[in-house]
N, C-alpha and C positions, 0 to 999 in steps of 0.2 A: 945805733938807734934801734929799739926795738919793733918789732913789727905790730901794725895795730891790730887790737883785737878785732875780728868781725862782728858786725852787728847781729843778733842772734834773737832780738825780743823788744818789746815794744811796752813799757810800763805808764796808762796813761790814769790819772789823777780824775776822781770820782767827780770834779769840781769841772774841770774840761769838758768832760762826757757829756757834763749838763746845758753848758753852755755852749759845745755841739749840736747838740739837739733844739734848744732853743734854737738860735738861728737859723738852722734848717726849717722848723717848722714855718718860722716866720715869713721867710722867704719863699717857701713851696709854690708852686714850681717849679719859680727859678731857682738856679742853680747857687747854691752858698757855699763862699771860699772865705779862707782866713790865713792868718798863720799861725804857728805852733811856735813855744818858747820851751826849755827847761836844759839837763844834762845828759850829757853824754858820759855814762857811768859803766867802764867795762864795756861788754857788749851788749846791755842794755840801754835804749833810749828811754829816759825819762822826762814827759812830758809834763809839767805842772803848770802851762797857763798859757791862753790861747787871746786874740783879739782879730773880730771879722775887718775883712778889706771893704772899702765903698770900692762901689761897680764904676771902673772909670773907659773909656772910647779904647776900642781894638786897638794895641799898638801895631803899626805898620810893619815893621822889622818882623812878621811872622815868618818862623821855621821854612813852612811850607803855603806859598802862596794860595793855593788851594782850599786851604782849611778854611769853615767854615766860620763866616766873623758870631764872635758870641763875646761881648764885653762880661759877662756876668765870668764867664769858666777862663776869661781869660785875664782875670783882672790879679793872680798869684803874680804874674812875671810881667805886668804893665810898667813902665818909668814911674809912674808917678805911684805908685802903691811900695815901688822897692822903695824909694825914698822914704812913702808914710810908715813903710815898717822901719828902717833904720829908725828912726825918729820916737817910737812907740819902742822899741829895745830900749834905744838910749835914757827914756824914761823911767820904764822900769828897772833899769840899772840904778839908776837914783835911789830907788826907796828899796832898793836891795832884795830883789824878786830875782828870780832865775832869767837871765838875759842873754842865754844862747838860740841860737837860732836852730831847731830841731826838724823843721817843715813844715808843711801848710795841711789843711782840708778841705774835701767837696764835699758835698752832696748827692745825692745818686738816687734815681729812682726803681726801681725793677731789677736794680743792678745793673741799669745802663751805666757806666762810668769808662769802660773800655774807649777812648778815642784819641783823636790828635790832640786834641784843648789837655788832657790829662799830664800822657806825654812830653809834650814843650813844657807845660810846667813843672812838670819832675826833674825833665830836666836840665832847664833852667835849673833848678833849685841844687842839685848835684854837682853842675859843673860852674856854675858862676859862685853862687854862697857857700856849702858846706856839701861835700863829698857824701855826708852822714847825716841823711837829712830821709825822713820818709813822708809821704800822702798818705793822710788817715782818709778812709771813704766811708760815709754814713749812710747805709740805704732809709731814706724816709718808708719808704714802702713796709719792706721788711719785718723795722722794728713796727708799725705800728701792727703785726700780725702777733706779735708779745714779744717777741724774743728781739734784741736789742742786737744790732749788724752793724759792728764796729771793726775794718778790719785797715791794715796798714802795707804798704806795696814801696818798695823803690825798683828802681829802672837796673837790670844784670851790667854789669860791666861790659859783657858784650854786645851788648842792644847801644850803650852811650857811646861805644866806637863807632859801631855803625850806624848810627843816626848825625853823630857828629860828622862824621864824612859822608852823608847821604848813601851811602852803598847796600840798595837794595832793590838791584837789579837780579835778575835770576841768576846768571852767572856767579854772580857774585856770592846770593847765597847760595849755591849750592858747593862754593868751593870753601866757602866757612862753613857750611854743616847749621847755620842759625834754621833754630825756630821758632812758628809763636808763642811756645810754649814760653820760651827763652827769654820774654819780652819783660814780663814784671816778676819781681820775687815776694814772696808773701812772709809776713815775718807773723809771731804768734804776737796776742794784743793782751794784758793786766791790767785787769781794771785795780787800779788801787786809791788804799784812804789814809788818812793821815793820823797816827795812835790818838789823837786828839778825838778826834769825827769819831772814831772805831769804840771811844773812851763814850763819848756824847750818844751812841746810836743805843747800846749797852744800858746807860740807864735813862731814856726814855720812859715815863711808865705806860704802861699799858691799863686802859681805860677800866674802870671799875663795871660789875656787870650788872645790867640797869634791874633784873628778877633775885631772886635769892638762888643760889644755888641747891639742889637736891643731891644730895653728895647721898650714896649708897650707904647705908649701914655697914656691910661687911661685905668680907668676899664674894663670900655666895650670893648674894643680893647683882655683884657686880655683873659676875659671870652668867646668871639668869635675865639680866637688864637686856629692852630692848634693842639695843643697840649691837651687844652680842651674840642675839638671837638673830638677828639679820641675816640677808644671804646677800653677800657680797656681791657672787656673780648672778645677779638678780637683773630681768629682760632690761636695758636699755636700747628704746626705740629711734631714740635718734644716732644710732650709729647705723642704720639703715638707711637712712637720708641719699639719696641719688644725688643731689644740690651740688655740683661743681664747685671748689672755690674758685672765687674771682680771679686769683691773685695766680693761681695755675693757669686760669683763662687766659689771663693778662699774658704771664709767661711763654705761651704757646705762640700770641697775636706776634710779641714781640720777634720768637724765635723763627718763627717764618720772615717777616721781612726782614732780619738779618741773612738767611740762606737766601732770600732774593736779591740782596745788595751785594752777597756773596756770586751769587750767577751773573748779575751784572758786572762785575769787578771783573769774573770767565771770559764772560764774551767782550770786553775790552781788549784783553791781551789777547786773546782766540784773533781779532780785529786788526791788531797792533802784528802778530806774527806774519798773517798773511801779506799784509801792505808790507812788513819785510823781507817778506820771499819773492814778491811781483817785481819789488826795488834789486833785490840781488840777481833775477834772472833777467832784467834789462842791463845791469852793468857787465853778468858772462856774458851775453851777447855784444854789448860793444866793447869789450875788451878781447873776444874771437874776433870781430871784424875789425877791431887796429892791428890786432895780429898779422892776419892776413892782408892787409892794407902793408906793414912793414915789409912783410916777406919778399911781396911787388917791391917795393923798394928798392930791398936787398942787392935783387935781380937784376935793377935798374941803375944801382950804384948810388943811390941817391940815400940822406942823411933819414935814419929812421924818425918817426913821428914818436912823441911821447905818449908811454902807456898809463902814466897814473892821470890823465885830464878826465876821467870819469869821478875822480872827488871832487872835479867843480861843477862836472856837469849832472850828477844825480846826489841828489841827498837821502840818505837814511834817516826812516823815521826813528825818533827818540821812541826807548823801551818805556813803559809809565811806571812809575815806582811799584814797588810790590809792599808798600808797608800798609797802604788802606784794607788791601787785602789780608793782612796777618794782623790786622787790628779789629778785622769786624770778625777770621775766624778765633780769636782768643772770646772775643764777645760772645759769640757761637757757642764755647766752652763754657762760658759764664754761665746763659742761658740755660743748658744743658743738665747743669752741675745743680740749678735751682729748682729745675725741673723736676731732675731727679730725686729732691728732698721730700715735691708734696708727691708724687703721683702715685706710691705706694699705698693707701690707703682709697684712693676712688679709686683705681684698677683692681683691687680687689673688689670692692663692690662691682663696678661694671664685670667682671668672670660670672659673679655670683647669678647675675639677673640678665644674663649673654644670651638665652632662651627667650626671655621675652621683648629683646630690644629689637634681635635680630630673627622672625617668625620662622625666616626658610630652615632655621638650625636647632629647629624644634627635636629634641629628643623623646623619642613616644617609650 
């Protein structure tokens, strides 16, 4: 049997993207999931047609009881949405549509998408449906800044061992080597169209021009036209603009209280270590004094007392998992990474005008 190819690329259909977007917007701010249909071609996913899930009641059977109930992000892996998708596949099989099941999509604001609701659903989708299956994620925010944030993630093979065995206790990752880096794999995204569309987009006309045109007599005419004459690098005042963008602001609001969920998550386990050091230095000590309790014994000929009754009589607190923690510091990276896309452009400005923001570093 041959070994399968790895997934390598994500080719997702001009028609999807749209219907992505719509329901995103429509939904905003809540969170919009759906799922994904088309082939598995090689080692590219090709997705050609998607249909949203209705929001149905938190299934109880959650991963981790802890997680926070959100019907809307969790409605990918609910009972009753696996079924309305079988049912909506089997439809489209009918009238001879692409009927594999390829994965689902959210929503995401800020590029908040990093959490356990994402997760469970991956996967879910991985180890119950299709091995080969990815989460497309759409930041609303993003695109509405121009540029369109389409991007596609499944869960490492090492993250679905260890999430499937719960194992992520310190111990543990430190003797696997896992990190959050480790946690999602990013695959590249194609926006593609169909020769048809591509055929149809080509002769569109383009609108007749409502003036007469003044077309130049000849060359020289062209090359002396105003237009030519112009100075390209000509003052633009509005790139002096101090004006923060929002969406940097936004970025910063967020990236703080992620490092403060992150210190709280510190001082947990900081919390968590202690109560098992006070726990271990009560069980040396009565395990020195059944020692020395035996030893009398000994002396005395009498039958020694058992040493292991300190595992009924003290209990060790439970370690808390370590994956909230490596899910809000990936989140961390997220933020960081977005960060660092706008802040180029106002930190230049703010160097430029550093004399007059800050008086005391006045240079005479």
């Amino acid at each position: 049997m041959e070994k399968e190819t790895p997934l390598t690329a994500v080719q997702v259909e001009a028609l999807v993207v749209m219907k992505i977007i719509k329901h995103s917007s429509q939904t905003f701010p809540t969170v919009a999931t759906g799922s994904l249909v088309g082939l598995d071609v090689g080692g590219t996913l090709e997705i050609t047609n998607t249909f949203p899930f209705p929001v149905v009641e938190m299934p109880p059977e959650s991963h981790f009881d802890t997680s926070t109930p959100n019907a809307a992000a969790a409605a990918p892996r609910a009972k009753a949405n696996t079924a309305y998708q079988a049912e909506m596949i089997r439809m489209l099989r009918e009238v001879n549509i692409d009927a594999q099941n390829v994965g689902w999509y959210t929503s995401a604001n800020m590029g908040n998408f990093i959490n356990l609701n994402v997760i469970e659903n991956q996967f879910f989708y991985q180890k119950e449906l299709n091995e080969r299956t990815v989460a497309l994620v759409h930041d609303i925010s993003r695109s509405a800044q121009g540029s369109l944030s389409l991007r596609a993630f499944r869960l490492s093979p090492q993250f679905m061992t260890a999430f499937k065995e719960n194992k992520f206790t310190s111990e543990q990752l430190q003797k696997s080597g896992f990190r959050y880096q480790d946690i999602l794999v990013e695959l590249p995204v194609k926006i593609h169209n169909s020769h048809l569309l591509t055929s149809f987009l080509h002769q569109l006309p383009s609108p007749l021009p409502s003036e007469p045109l003044d077309l130049p007599p000849s060359l020289a005419a062209l090359k002396n036209g105003p237009i030519a004459q112009s100075n390209v690098l000509s003052p633009n005042f509005d790139n002096l603009s101090l004006s923060i963008d929002p969406f940097l602001e936004k970025n910063c609001d967020l990236l703080l209280d992620a490092i403060e969920t992150h210190h709280s998550e510190n001082n947990n386990f900081q919390y968590y270590q202690r109560s098992l050091a006070r726990e271990q230095q009560k069980i040396a000590a009565w395990q020195a004094k059944r020692k020395a309790e035996n030893a009398s014994r000994a002396t005395l000929k009498q039958a020694p007392l058992p040493e292991d009754e300190w595992q009924r009589l003290f209990k060790l607190p439970q370690e808390p998992s370590r994956l909230e923690s490596m899910l809000n510091t990936r989140q961390v990276e997220q933020y960081s990474r977005q960060i660092d896309g706008f802040v180029s452009s106002t930190t230049g400005k703010m160097f430029a005008v550093k004399g007059n923001l800050l008086p005391g570093e006045v240079t005479e």
